[in-house]
C-alpha positions in Angstrom: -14.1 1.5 17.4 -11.9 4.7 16.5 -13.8 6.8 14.3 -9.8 7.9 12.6 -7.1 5.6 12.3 -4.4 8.7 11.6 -1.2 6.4 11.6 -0.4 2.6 10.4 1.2 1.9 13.9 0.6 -0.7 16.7 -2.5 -2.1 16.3 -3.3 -0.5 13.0 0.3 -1.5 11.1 -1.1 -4.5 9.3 -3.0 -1.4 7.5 0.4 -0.3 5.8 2.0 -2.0 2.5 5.3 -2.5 4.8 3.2 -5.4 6.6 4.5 -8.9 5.7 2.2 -10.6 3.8 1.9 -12.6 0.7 0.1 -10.9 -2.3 0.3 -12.4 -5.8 -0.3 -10.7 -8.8 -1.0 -13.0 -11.9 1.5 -15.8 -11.3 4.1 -14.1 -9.5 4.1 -14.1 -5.7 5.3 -11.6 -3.6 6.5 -10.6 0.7 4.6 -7.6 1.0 2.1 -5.3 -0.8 4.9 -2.8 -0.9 6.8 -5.0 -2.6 3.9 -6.4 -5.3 3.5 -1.9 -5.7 7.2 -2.1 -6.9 7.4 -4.6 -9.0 4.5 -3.2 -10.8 5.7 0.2 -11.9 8.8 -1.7 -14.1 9.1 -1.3 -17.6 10.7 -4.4 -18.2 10.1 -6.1 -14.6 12.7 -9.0 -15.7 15.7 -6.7 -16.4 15.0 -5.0 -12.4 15.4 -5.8 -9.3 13.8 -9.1 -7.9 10.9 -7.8 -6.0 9.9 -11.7 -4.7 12.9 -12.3 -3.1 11.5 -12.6 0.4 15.0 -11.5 1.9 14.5 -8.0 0.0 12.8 -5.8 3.0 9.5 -3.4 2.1 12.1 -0.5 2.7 15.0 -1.8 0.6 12.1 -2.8 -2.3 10.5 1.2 -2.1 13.7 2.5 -2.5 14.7 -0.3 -5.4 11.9 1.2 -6.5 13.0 4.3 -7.3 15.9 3.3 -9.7 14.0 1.1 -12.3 12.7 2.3 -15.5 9.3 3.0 -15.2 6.1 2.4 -17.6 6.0 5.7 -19.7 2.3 6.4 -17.9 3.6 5.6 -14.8 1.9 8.9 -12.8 -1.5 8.4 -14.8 -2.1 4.6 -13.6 -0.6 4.5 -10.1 -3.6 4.8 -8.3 -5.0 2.0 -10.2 -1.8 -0.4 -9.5 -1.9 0.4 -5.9 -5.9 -0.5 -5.7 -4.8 -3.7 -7.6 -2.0 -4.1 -4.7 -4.1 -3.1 -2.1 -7.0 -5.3 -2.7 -4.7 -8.5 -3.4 -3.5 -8.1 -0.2 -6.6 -8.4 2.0 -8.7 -10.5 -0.3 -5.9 -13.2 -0.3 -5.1 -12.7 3.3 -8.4 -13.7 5.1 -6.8 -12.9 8.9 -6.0 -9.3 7.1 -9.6 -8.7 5.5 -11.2 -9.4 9.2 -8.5 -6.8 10.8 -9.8 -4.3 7.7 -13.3 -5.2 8.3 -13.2 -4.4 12.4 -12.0 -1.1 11.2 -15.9 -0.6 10.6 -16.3 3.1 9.7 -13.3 4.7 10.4 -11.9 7.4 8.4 -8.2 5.6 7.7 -5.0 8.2 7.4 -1.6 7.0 6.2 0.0 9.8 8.0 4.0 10.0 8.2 6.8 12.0 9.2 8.4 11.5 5.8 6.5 14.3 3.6 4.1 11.9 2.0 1.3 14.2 1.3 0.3 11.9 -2.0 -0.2 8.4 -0.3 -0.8 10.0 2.9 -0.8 13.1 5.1 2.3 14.2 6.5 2.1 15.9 10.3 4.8 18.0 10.3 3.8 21.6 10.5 4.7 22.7 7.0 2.5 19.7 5.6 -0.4 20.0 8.1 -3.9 19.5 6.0 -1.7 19.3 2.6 -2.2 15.2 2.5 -3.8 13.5 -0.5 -4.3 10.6 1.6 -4.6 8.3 -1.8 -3.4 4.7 0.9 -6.1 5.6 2.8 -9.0 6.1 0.3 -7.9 3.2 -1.4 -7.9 0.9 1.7 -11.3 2.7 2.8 -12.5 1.2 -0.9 -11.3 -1.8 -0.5 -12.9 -2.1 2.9 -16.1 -1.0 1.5 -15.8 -3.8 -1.4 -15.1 -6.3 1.1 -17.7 -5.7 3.4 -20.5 -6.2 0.2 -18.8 -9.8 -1.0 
């Protein structure tokens, strides 16, 4: 087993929120984790985009995103919407807990190319060792809350 899983590509993509998947949050399902993360930082979620519509891509919902009116705490309970995201996703998706689970010990990186230094750690030489790397302690939780149950 890798001791570092440093990007959410090839083997390891089913670790991003982009993966297809079906997460439900109280009564509403939704395609991807990325998707459910979206939906969740809405103010008024029925006056936004439709974050369930399965056409909708993980890109086109993150950028979607980015235009609704956010809850005014927004930045002080994103961490806690995207463990609530995060752990939907593999505990409803038992094929996706297994795939976390054989990640055993390994120290799990979301890192990018596209200056995420919050969610992940982005590689590019002005960004190297700035990453917060908050995916990738929350999906090293998760796994760790899993792996108890």
């Amino acid at each position: 087993m890798a001791k570092e899983i440093t990007r959410f590509q090839g083997e390891w993509r089913f670790l991003s929120n982009f993966w297809p998947c079906r997460v439900q949050l109280s009564d509403l399902v939704f395609p991807s984790a990325e998707h459910a993360y979206q939906w969740s930082k809405q103010l008024v979620p029925s006056d936004g985009p439709d974050f369930k519509d399965p056409g909708m891509t993980p890109g086109q919902a993150k950028r979607a995103g980015q235009r609704v009116l956010m809850v005014p705490d927004w930045e002080q309970v994103k961490k806690r919407a995207m463990l609530r995201v995060v752990m939907a996703k593999f505990v409803q998706n038992e094929n996706l807990t297994a795939l976390l689970l054989a990640t055993e010990g390994a120290y799990l990186e979301e890192g990018n190319t596209w200056h995420d230094n919050y969610w992940g750690a982005c590689g590019c030489p002005a960004h190297i060792g700035d990453g917060l790397n908050y995916l990738g302690r929350i999906l090293m939780m998760v796994r760790d809350i899993v792996r108890v149950d």
